[in-house]
C-alpha positions in Angstrom: -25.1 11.6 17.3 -22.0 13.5 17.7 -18.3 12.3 18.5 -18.0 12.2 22.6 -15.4 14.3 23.8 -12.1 12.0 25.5 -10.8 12.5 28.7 -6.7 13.6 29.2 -5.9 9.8 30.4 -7.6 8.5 26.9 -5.9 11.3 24.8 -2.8 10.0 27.0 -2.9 6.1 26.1 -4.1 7.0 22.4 -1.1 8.9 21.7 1.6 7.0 24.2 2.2 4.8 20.8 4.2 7.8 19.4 6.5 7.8 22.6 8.2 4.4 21.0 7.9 5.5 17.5 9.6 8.8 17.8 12.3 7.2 19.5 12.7 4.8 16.9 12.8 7.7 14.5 14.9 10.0 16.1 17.5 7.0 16.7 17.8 7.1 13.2 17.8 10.3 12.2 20.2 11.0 15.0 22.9 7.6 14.6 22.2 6.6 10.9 24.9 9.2 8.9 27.4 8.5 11.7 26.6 4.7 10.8 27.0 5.2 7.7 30.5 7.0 7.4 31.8 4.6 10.0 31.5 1.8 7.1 33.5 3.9 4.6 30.4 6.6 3.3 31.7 9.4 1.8 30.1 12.7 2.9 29.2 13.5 -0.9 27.5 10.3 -0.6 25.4 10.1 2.6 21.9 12.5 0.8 21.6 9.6 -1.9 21.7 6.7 1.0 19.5 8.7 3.0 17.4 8.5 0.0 15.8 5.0 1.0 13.9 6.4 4.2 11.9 9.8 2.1 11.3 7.0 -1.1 10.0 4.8 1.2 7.6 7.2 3.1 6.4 8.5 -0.4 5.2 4.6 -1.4 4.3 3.1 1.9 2.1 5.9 3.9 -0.4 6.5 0.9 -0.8 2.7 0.9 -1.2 2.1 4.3 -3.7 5.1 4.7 -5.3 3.3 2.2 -6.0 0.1 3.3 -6.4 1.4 6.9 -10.3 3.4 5.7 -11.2 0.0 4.5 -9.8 -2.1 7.0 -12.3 -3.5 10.1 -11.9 -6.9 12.0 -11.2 -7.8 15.7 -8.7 -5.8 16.1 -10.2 -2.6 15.2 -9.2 -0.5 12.1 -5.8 1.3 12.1 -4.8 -0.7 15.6 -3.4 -3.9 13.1 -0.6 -1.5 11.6 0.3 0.2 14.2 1.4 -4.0 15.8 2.9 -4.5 12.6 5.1 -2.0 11.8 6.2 -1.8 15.8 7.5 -5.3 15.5 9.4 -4.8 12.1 10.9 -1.5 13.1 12.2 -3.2 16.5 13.7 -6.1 14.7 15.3 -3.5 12.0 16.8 -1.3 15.6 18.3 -4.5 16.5 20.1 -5.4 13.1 21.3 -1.8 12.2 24.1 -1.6 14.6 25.0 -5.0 13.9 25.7 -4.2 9.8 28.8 -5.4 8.9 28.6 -3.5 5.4 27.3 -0.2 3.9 25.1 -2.0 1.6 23.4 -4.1 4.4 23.3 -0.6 6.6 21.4 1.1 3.6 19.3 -1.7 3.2 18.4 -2.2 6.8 17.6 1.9 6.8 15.2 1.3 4.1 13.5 -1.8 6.1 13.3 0.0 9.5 11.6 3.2 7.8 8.9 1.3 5.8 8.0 -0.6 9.4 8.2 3.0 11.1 5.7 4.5 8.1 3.4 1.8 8.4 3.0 2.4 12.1 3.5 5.9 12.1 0.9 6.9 9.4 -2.6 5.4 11.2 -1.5 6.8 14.0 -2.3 10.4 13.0 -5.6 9.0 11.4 -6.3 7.9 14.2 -6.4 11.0 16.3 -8.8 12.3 13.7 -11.1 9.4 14.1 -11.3 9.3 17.6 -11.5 13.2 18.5 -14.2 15.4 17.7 -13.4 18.9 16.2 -12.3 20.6 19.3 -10.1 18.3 20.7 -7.9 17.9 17.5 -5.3 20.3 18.4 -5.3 18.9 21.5 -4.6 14.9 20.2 -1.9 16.3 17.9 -0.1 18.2 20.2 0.2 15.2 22.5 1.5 13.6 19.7 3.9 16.2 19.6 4.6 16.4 23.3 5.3 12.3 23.0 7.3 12.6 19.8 9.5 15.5 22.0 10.2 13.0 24.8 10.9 10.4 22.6 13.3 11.9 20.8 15.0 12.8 23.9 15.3 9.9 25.2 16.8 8.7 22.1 19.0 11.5 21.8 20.5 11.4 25.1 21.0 7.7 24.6 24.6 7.2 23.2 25.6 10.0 25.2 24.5 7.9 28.5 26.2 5.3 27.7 29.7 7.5 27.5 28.8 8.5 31.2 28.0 5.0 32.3 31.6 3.8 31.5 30.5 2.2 27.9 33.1 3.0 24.9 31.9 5.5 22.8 35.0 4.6 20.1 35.3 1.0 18.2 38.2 -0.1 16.1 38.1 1.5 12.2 35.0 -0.1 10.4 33.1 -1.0 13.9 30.0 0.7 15.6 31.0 1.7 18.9 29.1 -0.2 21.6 27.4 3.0 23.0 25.5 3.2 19.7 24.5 -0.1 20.1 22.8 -0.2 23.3 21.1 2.8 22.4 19.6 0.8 19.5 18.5 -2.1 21.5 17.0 0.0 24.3 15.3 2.0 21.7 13.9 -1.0 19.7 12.1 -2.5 22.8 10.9 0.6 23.8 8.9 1.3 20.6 7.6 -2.3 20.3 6.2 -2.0 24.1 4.9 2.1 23.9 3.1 0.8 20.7 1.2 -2.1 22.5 0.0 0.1 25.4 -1.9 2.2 22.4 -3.1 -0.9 20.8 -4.2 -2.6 24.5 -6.0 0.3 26.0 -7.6 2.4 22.8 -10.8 0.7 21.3 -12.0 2.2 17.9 -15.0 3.3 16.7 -16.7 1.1 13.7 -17.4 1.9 10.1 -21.5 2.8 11.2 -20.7 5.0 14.3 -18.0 7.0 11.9 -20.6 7.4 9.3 -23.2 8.9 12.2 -20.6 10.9 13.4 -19.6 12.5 10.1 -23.0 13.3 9.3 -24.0 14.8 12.5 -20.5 16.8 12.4 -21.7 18.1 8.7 -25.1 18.9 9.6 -24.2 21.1 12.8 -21.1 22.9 10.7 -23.6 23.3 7.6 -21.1 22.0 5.6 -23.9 19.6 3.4 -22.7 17.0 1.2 -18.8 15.3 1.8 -15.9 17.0 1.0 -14.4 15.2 -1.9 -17.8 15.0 -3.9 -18.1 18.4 -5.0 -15.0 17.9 -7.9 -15.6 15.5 -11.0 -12.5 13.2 -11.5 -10.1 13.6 -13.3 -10.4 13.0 -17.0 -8.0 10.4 -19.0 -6.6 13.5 -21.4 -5.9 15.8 -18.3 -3.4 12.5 -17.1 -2.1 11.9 -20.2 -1.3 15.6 -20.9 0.3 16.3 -17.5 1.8 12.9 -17.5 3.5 13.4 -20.9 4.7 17.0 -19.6 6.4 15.6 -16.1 8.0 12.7 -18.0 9.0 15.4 -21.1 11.1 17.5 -17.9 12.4 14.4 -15.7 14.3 13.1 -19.1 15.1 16.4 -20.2 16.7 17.1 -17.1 18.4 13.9 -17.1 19.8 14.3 -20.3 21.2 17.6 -19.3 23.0 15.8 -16.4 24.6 13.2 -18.1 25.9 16.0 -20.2 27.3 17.8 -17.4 28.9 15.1 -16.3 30.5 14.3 -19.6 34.7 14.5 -19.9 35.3 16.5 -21.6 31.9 18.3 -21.3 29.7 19.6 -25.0 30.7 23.1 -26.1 27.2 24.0 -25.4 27.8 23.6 -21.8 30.7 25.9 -21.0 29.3 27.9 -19.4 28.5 26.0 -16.3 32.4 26.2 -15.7 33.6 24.4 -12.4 30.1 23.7 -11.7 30.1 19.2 -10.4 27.2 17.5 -11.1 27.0 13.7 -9.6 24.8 10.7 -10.1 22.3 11.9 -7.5 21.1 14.4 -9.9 19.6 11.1 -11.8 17.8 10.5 -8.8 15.9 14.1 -8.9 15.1 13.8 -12.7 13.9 9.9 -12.2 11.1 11.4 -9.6 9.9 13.8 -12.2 9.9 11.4 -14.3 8.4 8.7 -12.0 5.5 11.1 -11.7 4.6 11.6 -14.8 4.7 7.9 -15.9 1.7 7.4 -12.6 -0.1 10.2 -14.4 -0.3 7.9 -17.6 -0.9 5.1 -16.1 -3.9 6.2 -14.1 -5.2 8.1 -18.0 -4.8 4.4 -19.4 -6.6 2.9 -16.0 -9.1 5.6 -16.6 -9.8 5.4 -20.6 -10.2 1.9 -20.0 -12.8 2.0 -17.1 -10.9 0.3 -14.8 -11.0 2.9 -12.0 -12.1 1.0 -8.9 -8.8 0.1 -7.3 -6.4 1.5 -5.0 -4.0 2.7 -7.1 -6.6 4.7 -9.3 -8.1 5.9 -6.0 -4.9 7.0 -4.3 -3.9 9.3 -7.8 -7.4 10.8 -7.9 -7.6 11.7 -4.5 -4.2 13.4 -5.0 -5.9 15.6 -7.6 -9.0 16.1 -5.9 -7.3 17.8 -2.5 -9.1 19.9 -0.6 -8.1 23.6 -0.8 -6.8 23.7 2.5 -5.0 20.8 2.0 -3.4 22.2 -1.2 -2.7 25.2 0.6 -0.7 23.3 3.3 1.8 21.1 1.2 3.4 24.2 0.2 4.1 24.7 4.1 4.8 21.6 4.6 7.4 21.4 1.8 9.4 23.9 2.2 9.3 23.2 6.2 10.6 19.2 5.8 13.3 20.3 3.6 14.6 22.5 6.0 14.4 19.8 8.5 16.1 17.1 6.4 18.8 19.2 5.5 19.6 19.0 9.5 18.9 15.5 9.7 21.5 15.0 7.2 24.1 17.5 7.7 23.8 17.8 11.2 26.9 15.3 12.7 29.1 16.4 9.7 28.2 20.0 10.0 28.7 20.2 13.9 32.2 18.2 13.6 33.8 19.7 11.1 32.5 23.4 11.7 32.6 23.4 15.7 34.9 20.8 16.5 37.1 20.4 13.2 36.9 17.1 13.1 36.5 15.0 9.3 37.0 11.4 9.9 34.6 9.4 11.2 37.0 7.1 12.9 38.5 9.6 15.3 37.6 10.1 18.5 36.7 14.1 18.3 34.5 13.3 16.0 32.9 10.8 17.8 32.4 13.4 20.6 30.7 15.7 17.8 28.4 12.8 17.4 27.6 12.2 20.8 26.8 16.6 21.2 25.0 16.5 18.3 23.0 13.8 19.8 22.3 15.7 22.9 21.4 18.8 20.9 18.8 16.9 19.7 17.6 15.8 23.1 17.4 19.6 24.0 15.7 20.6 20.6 13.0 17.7 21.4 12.8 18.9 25.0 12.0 22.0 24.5 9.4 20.5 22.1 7.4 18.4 24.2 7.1 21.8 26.6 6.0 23.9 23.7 3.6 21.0 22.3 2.0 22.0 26.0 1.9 25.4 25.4 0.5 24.9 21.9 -2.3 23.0 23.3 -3.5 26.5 26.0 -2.3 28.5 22.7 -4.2 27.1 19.8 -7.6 28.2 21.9 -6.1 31.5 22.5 -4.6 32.7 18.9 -5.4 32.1 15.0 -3.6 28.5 14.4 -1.9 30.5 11.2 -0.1 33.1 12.7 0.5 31.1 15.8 2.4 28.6 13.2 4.2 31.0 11.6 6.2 32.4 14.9 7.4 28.9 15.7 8.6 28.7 12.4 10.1 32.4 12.4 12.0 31.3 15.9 13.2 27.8 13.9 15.1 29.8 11.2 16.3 32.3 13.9 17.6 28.7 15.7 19.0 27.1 11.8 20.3 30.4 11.4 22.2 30.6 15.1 23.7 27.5 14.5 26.2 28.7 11.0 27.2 32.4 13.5 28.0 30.3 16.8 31.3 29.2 16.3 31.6 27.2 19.7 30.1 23.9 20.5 28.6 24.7 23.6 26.2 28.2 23.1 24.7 25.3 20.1 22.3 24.8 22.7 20.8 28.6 22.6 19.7 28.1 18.9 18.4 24.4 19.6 15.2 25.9 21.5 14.2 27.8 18.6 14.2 24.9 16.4 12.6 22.8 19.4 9.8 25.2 19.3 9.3 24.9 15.4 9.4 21.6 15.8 6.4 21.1 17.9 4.1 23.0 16.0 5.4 21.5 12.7 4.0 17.8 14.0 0.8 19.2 15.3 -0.5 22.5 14.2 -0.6 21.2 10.4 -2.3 18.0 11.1 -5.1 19.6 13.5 -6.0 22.1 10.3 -6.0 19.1 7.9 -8.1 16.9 10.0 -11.0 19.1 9.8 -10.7 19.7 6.2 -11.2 15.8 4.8 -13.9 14.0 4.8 -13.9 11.3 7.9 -14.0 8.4 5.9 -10.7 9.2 4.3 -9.1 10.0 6.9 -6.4 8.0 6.3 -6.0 8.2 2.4 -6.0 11.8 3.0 -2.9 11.6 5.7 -1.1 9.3 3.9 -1.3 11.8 1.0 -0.5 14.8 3.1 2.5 13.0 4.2 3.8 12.6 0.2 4.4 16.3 0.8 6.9 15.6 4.1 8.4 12.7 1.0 9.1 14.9 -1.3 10.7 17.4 0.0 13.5 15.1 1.8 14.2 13.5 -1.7 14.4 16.8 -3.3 16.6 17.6 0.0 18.7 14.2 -0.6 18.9 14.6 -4.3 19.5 18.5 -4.7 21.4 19.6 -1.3 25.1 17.5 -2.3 25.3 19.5 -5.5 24.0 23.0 -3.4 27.0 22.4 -1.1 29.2 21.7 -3.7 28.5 24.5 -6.5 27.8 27.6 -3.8 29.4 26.7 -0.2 32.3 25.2 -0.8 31.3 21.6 0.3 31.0 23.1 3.7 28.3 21.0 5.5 27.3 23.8 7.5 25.7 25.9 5.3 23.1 23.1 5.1 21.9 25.0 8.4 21.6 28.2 6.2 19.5 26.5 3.9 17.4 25.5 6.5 16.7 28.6 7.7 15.6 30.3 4.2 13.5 27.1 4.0 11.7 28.0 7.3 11.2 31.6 6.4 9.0 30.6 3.1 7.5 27.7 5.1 6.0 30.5 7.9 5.2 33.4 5.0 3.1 30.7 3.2 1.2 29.3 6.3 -0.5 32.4 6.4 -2.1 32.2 3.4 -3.8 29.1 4.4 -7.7 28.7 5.0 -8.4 27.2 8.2 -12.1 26.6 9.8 -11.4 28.1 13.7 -11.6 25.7 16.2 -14.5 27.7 17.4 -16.6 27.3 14.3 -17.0 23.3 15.9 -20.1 22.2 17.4 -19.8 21.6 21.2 -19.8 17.7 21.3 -22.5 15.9 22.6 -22.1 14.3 26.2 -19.9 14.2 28.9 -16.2 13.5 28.8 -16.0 9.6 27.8 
């Protein structure tokens, strides 16, 4: 009994959900910096408010995945979160342009990512419940093709609403209007592209995902599941590694609260002009952090209380598959190049191509609004390349075919720091379009045949710590990188990105991945 093969209009309406979500995201990503420094941010202090939406991700997704393998009822299995999170993140759309204060802006951020996690995660767990081996690239790279459009059509919001006569400028502390139609448009679109999913894609049940998996197994000779074949990790082994994080994380903290002693220790002269800022804390607190989880899951574990989620989430993060392992490092060094453009990118494109600093003035304003429509261009070219991906995967090894969309993403990041005019931005923009799409699809497709089925969702939520991590490294590490080696100048955040993209596409090839072609032909005609 293998998994029946999907036709394109059931891939279409599984997917469709990501439409909504993406614009929700990309909203955000797009509007929330300009947000921010419209209600008095600093631009030294926009990484650590940006910190809430990574930090979130990093709790939530694991969590969700979670719950989502051992969730079934009437409404199917990952169906519930997907309504849930929709309905939060559209109420959080509405409220953000409507923050009257910083503080309620960074807290409504935090809200409105948590609701977009808790959708967002199932939704690629989905895709691997529902599609049988061969038709994974395919469901992710719709995903990607949706998240494209979406994103468009978010980005090219605010920049609508200029043409359509609406004022893209507000009075010093105020949201201009534009931004806030785009919000409101955007939150009822996610709320409604997330209820077409939920209406018109019925799940599978705990049984008939058991029969698949061990049909899938039996043709691939793959025996026994995946995550059996590694004994759990002992109590020592957490304590030991736990006391060794925690040892660095307040190490490290120490050594920045010396830094940023006046006048500094004699011992530390030699750092010079070098500025070091409270969101250094942050960095050392997640080494910390990390190390304190590893002790707690050696005292769950000495004590034999190891059936519960939390105990189940940590061992599952030490008991990765190799491919799996093998991709974080990919996808590390590939978010952090992408969150150092969701951060920098209004401030970078403002002050560097338009010079333009404050917030309040109307050139930078119009900065804004091109970066926006950048964006819509980068996510264009996206949903065309998630197409080509699809015809592409079939023809080429996934790995190499991974690596050139990332090579053309840091010829794009790298593009945007030599162009000195606003316009020719666009040129570079299709390169990063193009790494784009394969970053939301190619990874996932590899993944999903690596984990066993009936963690599907455990095992996404955990692939996505390593998207987390890297934007709070990015939000925590790329302030004092600006400061101490680029002057402040935001965009050199672009030249990061581009070194981050190069490692990201050396790496992927050093990844195992099962071809496509190694899959047993599905059972059955198209469903």
């Amino acid at each position: 009994m293998q998994k029946p093969k999907l036709s394109f209009g059931q891939i279409w309406n599984m997917c469709f959900g990501f439409l909504g979500i993406q614009i929700g995201f990309d909203l955000q990503n797009g509007n929330v910096s300009r947000i921010f420094q419209t209600l008095g941010a600093s631009i030294d202090s926009l990484p650590i408010l940006w910190i809430a939406a990574p930090l979130t991700g990093l709790i939530v997704q694991p969590i969700v995945g979670h719950f989502s393998d051992k969730t079934w009822g009437r409404f199917g299995r990952r169906r519930p979160y997907f309504l849930v999170g929709a309905i939060f993140a559209s109420l959080a759309l509405f409220v953000m342009p409507n923050s009257p204060a910083l503080w309620i802006a960074a807290g409504t951020l935090w809200i409105m990512d948590a609701s977009l996690n808790i959708t967002m995660e199932p939704t690629r767990a989905f895709v691997g419940d529902m599609l049988p081996d061969r038709q994974r690239t395919t469901g992710y790279a719709m995903q990607s093709f949706f998240i494209g459009l979406g994103a468009v059509i978010a980005g090219a919001l605010p920049w609508l609403m200029t043409e359509f006569g609406v004022s893209n400028t507000a009075p010093e502390g105020e949201i201009p209007m534009t931004v806030h139609l785009a919000f409101y448009i955007g939150g009822a679109a996610l709320f409604l592209a997330v209820l077409l999913t939920v209406l018109t894609t019925p799940e599978y049940s705990p049984e008939q995902m058991e029969q698949f998996e061990a049909a899938r197994r039996e043709a691939l000779g793959l025996g026994e599941a995946i995550d059996d074949d590694s004994p759990p990790r002992s109590a020592g082994a957490f304590f030991s590694g736990g006391l060794a994080w925690l040892a660095i994380g307040l190490l490290l903290g120490g050594f920045f609260w010396a830094g940023m002693m006046d006048p500094r220790p004699s011992w530390l002269t030699w750092l010079g002009y070098v500025e070091f800022k409270q969101d250094l804390y942050v960095f050392a607190a997640l080494i910390a952090g990390f190390g304190i989880i590893q002790m707690a899951a050696g005292a769950m574990r000495a004590q034999g209380r190891d059936r519960n989620g939390f105990m189940e989430v940590v061992g599952d993060l030490f008991r990765m598959p190799v491919t799996m392992r093998q991709l974080a490092t990919v996808q590390f060094f590939s978010w952090f190049g992408l969150f150092a453009m969701w951060i920098y990118g209004t401030p970078a494109v403002a002050d560097h191509h338009y010079g333009a600093t404050d917030a309040a003035t109307a050139l930078y304003q119009d900065a804004g609004n091109w970066w926006a429509l950048l964006g819509a261009v980068r996510n264009g070219v996206a949903a065309a390349a998630a197409l080509a991906i699809i015809w592409l995967a079939a023809q080429v090894d996934r790995r190499r075919l991974h690596a050139t969309c990332l090579l053309l993403g840091a010829i794009g990041f790298a593009g945007m720091v030599l162009i000195d005019d606003p316009a020719p931005l666009v040129l570079p923009m299709v390169g990063v379009g193009v790494a784009w799409a394969a970053i939301v699809s190619v990874p996932y497709a590899i993944l999903a045949g690596s984990v066993p089925a009936r963690k599907m969702g455990i095992y996404m939520g955990i692939f996505n710590i390593f998207i987390v991590v890297p934007q709070l490294v990015a939000a925590t590490l790329l302030g004092f990188l600006l400061r101490t080696f680029f002057g402040n100048e935001p965009i050199w955040a672009f030249a990061i990105a581009s070194a981050s993209f190069t490692c990201a596409a050396i790496a992927v090839l050093f990844v195992s991945d099962i071809p496509e072609d190694a899959s047993p032909e599905p059972l059955g005609a198209d469903a």
